[in-house]
C-alpha positions as CSV (number, residue, x, y, z in Angstrom):
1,X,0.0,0.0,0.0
2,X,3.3,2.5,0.6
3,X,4.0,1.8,-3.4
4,X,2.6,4.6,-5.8
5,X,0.5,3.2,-8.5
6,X,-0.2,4.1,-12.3
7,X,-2.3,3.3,-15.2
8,X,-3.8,4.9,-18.0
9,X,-7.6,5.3,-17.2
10,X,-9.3,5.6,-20.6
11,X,-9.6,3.2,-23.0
12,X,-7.1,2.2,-25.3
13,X,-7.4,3.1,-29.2
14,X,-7.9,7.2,-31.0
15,X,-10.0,9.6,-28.8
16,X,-9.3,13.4,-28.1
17,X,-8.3,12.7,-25.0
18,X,-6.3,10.3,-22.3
19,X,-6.3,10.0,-18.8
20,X,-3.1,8.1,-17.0
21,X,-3.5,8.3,-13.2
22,X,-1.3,8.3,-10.3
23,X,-2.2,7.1,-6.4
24,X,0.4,6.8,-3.4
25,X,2.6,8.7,-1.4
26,X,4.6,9.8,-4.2
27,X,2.0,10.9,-6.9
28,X,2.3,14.8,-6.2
29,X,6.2,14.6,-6.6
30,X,6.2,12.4,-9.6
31,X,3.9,15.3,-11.3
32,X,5.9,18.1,-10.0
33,X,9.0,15.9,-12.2
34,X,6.9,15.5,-15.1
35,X,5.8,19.0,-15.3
36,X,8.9,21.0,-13.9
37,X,6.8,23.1,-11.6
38,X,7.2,23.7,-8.3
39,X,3.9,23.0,-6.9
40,X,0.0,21.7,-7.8
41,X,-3.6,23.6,-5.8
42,X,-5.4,20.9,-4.8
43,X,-8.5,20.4,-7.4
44,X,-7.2,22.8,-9.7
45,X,-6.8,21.9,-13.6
46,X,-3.7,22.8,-14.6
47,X,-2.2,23.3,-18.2
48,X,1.3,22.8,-18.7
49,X,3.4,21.0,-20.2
50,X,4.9,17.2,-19.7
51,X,8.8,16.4,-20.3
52,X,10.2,12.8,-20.3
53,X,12.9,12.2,-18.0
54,X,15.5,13.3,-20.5
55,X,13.6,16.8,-20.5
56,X,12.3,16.0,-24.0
57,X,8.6,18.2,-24.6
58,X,6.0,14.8,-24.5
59,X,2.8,17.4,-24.7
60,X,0.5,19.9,-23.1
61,X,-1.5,18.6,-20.8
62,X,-4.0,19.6,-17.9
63,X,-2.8,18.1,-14.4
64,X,-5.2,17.6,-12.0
65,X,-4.0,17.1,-7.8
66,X,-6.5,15.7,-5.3
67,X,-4.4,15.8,-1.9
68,X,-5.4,12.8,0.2
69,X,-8.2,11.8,1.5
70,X,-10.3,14.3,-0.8
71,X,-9.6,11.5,-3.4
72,X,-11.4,8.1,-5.3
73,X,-8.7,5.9,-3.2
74,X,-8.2,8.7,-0.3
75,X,-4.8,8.8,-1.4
76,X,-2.7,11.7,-2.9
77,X,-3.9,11.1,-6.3
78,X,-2.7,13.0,-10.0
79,X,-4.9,13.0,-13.3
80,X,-2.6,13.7,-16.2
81,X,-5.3,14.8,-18.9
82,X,-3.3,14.7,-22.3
83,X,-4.2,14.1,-25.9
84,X,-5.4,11.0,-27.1
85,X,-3.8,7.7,-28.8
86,X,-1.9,5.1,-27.3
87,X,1.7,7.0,-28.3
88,X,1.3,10.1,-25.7
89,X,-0.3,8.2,-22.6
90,X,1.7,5.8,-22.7
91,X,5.2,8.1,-23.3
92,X,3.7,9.4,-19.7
93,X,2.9,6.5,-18.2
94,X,6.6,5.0,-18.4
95,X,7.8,8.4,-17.5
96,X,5.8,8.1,-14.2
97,X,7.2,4.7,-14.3
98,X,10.7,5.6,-14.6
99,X,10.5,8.4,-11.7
100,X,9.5,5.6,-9.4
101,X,5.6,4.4,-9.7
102,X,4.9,1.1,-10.7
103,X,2.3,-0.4,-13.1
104,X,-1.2,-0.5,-11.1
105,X,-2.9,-4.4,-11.1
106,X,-6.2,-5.0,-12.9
107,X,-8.6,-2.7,-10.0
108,X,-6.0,-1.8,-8.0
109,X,-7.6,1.9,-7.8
110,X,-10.9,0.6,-6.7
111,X,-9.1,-1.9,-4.2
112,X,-7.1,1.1,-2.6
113,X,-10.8,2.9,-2.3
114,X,-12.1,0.1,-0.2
115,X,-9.0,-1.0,1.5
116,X,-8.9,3.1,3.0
117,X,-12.9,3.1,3.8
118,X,-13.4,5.4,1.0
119,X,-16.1,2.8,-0.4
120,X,-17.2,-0.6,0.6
121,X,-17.6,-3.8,-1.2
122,X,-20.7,-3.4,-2.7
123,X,-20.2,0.1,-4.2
124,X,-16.7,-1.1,-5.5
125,X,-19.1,-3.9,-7.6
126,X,-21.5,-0.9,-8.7
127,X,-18.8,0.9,-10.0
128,X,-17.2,-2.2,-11.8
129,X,-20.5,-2.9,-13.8
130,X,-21.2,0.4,-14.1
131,X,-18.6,0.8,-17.2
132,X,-20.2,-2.5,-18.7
133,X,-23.9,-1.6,-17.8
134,X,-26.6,-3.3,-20.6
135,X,-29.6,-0.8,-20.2
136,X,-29.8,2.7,-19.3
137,X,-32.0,1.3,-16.2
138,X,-29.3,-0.6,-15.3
139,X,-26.5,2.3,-15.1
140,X,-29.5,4.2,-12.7
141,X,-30.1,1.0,-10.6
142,X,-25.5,0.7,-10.2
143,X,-25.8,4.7,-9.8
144,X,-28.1,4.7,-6.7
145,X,-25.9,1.7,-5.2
146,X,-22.3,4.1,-5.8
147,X,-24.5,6.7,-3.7
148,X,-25.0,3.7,-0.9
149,X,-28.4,2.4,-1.3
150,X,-27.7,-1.6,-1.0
151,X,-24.9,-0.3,1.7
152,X,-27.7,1.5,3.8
153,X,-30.1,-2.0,3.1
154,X,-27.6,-4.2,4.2
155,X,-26.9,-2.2,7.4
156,X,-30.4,-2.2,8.5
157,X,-30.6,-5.8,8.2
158,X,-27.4,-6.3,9.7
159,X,-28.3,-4.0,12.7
160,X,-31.5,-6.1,13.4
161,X,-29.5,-9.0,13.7
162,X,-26.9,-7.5,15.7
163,X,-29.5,-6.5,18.3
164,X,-31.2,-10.3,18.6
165,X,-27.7,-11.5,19.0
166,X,-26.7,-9.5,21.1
167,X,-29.7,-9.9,23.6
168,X,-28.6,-13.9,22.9
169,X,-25.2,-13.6,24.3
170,X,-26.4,-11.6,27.3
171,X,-28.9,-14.2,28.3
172,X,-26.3,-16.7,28.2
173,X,-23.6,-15.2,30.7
174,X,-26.0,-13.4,32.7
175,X,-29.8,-15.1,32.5
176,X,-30.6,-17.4,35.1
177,X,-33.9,-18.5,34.3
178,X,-35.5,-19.3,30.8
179,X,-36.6,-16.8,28.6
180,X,-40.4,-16.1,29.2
181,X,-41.9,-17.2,26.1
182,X,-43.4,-13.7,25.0
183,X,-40.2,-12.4,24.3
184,X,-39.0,-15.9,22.2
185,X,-42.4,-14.9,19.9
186,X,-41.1,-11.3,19.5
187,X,-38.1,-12.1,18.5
188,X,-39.3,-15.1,16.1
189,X,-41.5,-12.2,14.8
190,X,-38.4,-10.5,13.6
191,X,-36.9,-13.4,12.2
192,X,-39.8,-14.1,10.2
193,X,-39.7,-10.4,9.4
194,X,-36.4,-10.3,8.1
195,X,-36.2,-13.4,6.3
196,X,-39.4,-12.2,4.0
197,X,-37.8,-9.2,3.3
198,X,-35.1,-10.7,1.9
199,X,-36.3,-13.3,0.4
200,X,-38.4,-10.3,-1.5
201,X,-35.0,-9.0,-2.6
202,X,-33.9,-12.1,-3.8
203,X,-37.0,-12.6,-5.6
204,X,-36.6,-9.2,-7.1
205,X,-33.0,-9.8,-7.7
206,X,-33.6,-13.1,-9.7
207,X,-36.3,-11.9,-11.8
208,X,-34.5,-8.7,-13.0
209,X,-31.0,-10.2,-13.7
210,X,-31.6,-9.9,-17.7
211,X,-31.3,-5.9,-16.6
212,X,-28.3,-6.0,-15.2
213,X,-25.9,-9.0,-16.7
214,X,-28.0,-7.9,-20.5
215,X,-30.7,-10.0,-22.1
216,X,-30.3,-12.7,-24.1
217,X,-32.8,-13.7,-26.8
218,X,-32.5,-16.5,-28.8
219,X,-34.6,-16.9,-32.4
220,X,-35.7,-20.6,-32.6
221,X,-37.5,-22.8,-35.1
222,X,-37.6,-25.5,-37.9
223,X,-35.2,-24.6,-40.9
224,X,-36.7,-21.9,-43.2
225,X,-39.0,-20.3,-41.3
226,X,-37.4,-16.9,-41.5
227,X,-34.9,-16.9,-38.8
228,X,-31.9,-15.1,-40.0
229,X,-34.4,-13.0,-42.2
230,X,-35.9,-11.5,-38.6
231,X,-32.2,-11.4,-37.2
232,X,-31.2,-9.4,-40.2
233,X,-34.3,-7.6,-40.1
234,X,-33.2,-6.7,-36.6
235,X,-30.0,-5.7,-36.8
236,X,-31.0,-3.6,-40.1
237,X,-28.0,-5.4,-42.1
238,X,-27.3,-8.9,-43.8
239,X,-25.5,-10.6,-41.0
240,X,-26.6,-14.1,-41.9
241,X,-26.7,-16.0,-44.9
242,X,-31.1,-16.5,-46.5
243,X,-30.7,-18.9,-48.3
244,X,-34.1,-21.6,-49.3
245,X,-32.0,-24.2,-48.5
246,X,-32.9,-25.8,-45.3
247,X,-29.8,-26.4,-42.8
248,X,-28.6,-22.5,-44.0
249,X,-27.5,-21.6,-40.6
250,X,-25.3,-24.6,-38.8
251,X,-24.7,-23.0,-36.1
252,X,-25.8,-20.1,-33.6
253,X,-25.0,-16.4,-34.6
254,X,-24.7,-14.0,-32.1
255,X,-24.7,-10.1,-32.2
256,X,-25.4,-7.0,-29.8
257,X,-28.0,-4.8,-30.8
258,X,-29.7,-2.0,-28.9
259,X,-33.8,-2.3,-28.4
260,X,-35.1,0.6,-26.4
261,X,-32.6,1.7,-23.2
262,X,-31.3,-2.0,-23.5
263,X,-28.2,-3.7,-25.0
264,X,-29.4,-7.3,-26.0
265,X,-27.6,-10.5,-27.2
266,X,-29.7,-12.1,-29.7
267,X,-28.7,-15.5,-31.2
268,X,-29.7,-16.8,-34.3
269,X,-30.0,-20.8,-34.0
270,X,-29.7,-23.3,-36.1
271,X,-33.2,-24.6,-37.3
272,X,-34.2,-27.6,-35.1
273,X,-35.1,-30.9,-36.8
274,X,-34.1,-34.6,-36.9
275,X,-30.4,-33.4,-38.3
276,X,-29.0,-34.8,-41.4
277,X,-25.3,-34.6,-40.5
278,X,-22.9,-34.5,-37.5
279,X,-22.4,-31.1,-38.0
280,X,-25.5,-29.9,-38.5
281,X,-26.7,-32.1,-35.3
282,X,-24.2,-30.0,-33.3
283,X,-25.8,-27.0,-34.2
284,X,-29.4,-28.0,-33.1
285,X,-28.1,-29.3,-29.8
286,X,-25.9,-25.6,-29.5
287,X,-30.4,-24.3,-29.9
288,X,-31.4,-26.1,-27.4
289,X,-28.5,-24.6,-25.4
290,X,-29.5,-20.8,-26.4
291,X,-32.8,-21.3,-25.5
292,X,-31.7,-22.7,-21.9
293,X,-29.6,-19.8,-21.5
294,X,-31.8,-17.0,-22.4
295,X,-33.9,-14.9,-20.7
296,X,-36.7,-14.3,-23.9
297,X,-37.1,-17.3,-26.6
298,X,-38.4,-16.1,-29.9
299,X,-40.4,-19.3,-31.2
300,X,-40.7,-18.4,-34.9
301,X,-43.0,-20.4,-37.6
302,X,-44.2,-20.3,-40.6
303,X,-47.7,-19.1,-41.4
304,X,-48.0,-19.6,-45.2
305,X,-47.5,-23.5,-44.3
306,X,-49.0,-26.3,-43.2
307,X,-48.5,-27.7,-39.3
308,X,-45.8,-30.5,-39.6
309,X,-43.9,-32.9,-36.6
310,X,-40.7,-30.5,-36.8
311,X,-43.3,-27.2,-35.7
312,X,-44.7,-30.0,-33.5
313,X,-40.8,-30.5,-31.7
314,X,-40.5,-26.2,-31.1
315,X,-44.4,-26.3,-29.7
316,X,-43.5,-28.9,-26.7
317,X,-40.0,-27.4,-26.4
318,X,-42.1,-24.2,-25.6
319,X,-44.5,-26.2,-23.0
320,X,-41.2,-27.8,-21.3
321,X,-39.5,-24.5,-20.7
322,X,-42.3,-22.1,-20.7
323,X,-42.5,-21.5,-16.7
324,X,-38.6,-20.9,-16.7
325,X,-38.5,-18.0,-19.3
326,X,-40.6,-15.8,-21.6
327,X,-41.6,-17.1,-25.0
328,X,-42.9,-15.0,-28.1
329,X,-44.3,-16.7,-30.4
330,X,-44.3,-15.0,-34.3
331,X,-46.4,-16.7,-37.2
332,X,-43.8,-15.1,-40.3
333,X,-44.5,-14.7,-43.6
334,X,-48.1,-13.0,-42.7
335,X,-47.9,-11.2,-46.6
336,X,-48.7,-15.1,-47.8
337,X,-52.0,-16.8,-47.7
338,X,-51.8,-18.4,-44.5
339,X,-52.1,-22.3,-44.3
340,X,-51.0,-23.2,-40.9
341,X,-54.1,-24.1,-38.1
342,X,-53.9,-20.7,-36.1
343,X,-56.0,-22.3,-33.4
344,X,-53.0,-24.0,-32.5
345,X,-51.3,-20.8,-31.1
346,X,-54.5,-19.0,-29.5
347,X,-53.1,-19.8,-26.1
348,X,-50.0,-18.2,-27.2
349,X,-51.2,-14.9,-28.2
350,X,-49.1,-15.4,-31.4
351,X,-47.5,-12.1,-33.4
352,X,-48.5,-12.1,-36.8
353,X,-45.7,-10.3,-39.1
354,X,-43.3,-10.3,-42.1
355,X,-39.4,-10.2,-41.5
356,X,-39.3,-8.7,-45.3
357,X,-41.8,-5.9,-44.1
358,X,-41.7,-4.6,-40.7
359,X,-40.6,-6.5,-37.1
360,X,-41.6,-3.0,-35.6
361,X,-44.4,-4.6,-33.7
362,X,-41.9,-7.5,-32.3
363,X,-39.6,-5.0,-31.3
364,X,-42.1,-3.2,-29.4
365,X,-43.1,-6.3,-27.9
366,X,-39.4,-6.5,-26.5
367,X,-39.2,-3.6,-24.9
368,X,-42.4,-4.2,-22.7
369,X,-41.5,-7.5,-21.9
370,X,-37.8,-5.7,-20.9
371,X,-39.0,-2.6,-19.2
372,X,-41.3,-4.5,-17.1
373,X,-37.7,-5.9,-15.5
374,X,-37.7,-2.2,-14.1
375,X,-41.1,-1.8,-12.8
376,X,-39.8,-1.7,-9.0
377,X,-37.3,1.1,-6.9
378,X,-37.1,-1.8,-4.6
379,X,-33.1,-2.8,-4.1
380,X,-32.1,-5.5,-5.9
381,X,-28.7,-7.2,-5.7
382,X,-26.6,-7.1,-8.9
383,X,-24.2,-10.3,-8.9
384,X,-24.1,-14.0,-7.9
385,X,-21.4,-13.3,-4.8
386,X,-24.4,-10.8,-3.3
387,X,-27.9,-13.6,-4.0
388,X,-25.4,-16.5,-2.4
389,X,-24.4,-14.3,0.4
390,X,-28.5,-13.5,1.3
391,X,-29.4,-17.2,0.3
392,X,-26.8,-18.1,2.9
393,X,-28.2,-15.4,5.2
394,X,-31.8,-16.7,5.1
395,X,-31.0,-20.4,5.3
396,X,-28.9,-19.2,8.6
397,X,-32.0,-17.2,9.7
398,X,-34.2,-20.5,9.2
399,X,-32.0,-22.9,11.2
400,X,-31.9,-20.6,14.5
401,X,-35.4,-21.0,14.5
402,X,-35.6,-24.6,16.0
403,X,-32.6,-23.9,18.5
404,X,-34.6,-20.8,19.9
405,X,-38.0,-22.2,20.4
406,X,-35.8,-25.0,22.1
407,X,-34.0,-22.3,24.6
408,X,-30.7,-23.7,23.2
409,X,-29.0,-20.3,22.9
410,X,-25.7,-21.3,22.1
411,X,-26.8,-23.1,18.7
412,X,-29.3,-19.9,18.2
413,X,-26.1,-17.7,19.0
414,X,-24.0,-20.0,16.0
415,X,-26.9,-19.9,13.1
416,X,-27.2,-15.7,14.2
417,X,-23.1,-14.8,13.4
418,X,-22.8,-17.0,10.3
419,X,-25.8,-14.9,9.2
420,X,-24.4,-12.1,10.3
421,X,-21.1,-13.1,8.4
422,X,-23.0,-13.8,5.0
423,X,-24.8,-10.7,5.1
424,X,-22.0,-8.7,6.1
425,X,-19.6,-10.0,3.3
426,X,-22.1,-8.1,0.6
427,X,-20.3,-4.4,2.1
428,X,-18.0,-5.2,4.9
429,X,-16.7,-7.9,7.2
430,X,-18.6,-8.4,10.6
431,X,-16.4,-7.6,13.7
432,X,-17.6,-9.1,16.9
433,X,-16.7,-6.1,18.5
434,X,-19.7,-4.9,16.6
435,X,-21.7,-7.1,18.9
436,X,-20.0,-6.8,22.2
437,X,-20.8,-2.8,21.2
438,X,-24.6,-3.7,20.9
439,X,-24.9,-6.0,24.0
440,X,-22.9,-3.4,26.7
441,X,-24.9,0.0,25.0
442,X,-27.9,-1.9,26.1
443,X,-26.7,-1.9,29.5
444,X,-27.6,0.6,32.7
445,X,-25.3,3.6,32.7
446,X,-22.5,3.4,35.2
447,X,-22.7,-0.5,34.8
């Protein structure tokens, strides 16, 4: 932690501008070398130039000084804001380098932030998925959890249980009678209390994950239904090959495209049918794959033609899997005559169009089904380390239920710190002397 640290902060490639930053002890002197002045205000942008260490001109740049701990890692920290392209940053990064800082590891910055108290665990995680955020919900969702929203959650969860433990641990040194059972039902009351609200949040959590990790939608059928004609259609250029041929696509296509607020994976599968080759049979099972992976399933078919057993295969693959994720189901080719028993689909609510005309209505349809993931300000947890840590906190909850109907207050004290210490590992590690601080500030003044 004595070492200073470096790293160019923007992206590499062409842009106007770079940022290469420096946190430590030795930041403010390694700037004063670069630049040749004497001194930096704090929070002050600065233009002047930046020499290499053998006093050759590298360019004009604005220097910025936050003096520790008015800083991201409450550290001294510089901003050297130069032109942009890989050539200049970097000429200033090994010339930070050479004067004595060392390369910074992948999140070193943020690490140095939490290691100092300047943020916890869980805003360090906002901030990470904040560059990659999917959906303009998402980046307002990681936003508000910067600012300390899940922080303040997880503290008023974590102050409840510190206040049932700590009345455990007093009645174990000092009780000399059993509890009387009123006060066992209030404080089952606020176990059951607790453990619905977060089971709520990890109901919440689950259901909205497409909104934070990005959705994935997957275009299945038989072959020659349309399906690269609707991802084409989609993406608004000729990604995959049309063709009349069926067994066209072999394998699944994937591209980014934005719907809405939202940055969505869509795959483009191979059609599924009794396959005629080994290749082509590794592409159906990489379908059924897609569809178990995604969050929305377009199921497309083929309106200008009869029902057949290959439609039949995509209709019970729909049944199987249509409790797990959502399914939209699109009759194409709606500017033919159309052959196919539509009274079939009526408990679909099917979505009659033509991927050579307009998929405006689908892609409508997509962003309802997406912007209902945002219907609730409730907060939600926004990666797998946070759901296991409140699964494990409820199942800890649960088990100290039977220990403290049964008055054994050890066991009930055990099940109450591990779900202390699951909780607490979402922001920050649980000290007992968190609990000692809860049990004595409940005692008589003077005791």
């Amino acid at each position: 932690m004595n070492s200073t640290i470096a790293a160019v902060a923007t992206a590499h490639g062409v842009g106007s501008i770079s940022i290469i930053r420096l946190s430590g002890d030795r930041a403010y002197e390694i700037a004063t070398k670069l630049s040749l002045k004497d001194s930096f205000s704090p929070r002050y942008a600065t233009l002047t130039p930046l020499y290499s260490s053998q006093n050759q001109l590298i360019d004009e740049a604005i220097v910025i000084y936050f003096k520790a701990p008015n800083s991201f890692t409450a550290e001294d920290v510089v901003e050297f804001q130069c032109h942009g392209g890989y050539i200049v940053a970097n000429e200033i990064l090994q010339t930070c380098l050479e004067y004595g800082a060392r390369l910074a590891q992948a999140g070193e910055f943020s690490k140095r932030a939490f290691l100092n108290g300047r943020i916890d665990l869980s805003e360090a995680e906002a901030i990470s998925q904040l560059i990659e955020a999917k959906s303009e919900d998402a980046a307002k969702i990681l936003a508000r959890q910067i600012k300390g929203e899940l922080r303040e959650y997880i503290e008023e969860v974590r102050d409840e249980l510190l206040h049932i433990l700590a009345y455990s641990e007093v009645s174990i040194d000092y009780a000399e009678e059993d509890l009387p059972q009123d006060l066992i039902n209030q404080i089952m009351d606020k176990l059951d209390s607790l453990h619905v609200r977060l089971q709520n949040t990890l109901e919440i959590s689950k259901s909205r994950e497409g909104l934070m990790q990005g959705f994935k939608v997957s275009i299945i059928g038989k072959p020659n239904v349309g399906k690269s004609s609707l991802l084409n259609s989609l993406l608004n250029y000729n990604r995959a090959i049309v063709s009349d041929i069926a067994g066209t696509t072999r394998d699944t296509i994937q591209e980014q495209i934005k719907i809405g607020t939202h940055l969505i994976r869509i795959i483009d599968t191979a059609g599924i049918r009794e396959a005629g080759d080994e290749i082509e049979r590794i592409g159906v099972e990489r379908s059924l794959e897609a569809i178990n992976e995604s969050d929305i399933v377009i199921a497309l078919f083929d309106s200008s033609s009869d029902m057949d057993d290959e439609d039949r295969v995509i209709l019970k693959l729909i049944d199987e899997h249509k409790d797990e994720r959502k399914f939209i189901v699109v009759l194409n080719k709606s500017d033919l005559t159309c052959k196919i028993d539509t009274q079939i689909f009526s408990s679909f609510k099917p979505l009659y169009l033509s991927t050579k005309t307009s998929t405006s209505a689908l892609i409508e349809l997509l962003k309802d089904i997406m912007n209902l993931q945002n219907s609730s300000e409730e907060v939600m947890l926004i990666s797998s380390r946070q759901i296991d840590a409140v699964e494990l906190t409820c199942k800890e909850i649960k088990d100290a239920k039977i220990p403290l109907i049964e008055q054994e207050l050890e066991i009930f004290s055990f099940h109450l710190n591990s779900a202390l210490k699951a909780i607490a590992s979402i922001t920050r590690p649980f000290e007992n002397d968190e609990m000692l601080d809860k049990m004595f500030g409940s005692f008589c003044l003077g005791k």
